[in-house]
C-alpha positions as CSV (number, residue, x, y, z in Angstrom):
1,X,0.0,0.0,0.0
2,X,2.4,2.7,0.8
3,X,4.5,1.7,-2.9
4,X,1.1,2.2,-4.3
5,X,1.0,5.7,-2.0
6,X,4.9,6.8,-3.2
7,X,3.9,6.3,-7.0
8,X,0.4,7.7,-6.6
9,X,2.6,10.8,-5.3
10,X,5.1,11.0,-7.8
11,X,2.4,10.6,-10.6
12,X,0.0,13.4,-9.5
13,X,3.5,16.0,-9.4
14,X,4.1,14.6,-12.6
15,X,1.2,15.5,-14.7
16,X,0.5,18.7,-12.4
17,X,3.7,19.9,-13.8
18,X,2.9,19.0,-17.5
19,X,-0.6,19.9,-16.8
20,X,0.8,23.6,-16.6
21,X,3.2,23.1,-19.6
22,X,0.1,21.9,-21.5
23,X,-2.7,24.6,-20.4
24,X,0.0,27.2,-21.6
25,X,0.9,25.1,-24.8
26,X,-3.2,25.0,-25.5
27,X,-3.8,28.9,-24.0
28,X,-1.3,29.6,-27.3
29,X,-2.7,27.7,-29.7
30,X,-6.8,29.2,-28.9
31,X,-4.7,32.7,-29.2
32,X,-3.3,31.9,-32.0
33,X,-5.8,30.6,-33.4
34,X,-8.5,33.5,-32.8
């Protein structure tokens, strides 16, 4: 359980920091686009 906990963790800092590299990547692209 607490190896599932660890890579629960690491997963969710993971794609929170891509999450932010992609809103910006997408926030370009709808400028861009419009």
């Amino acid at each position: 359980m607490h190896e599932q906990l660890h890579l629960i963790e690491f997963w969710v800092t993971f794609f929170s920091r891509n999450s932010v590299l992609w809103a910006k990547r997408l926030l370009l692209n709808i400028s861009n686009g419009a």
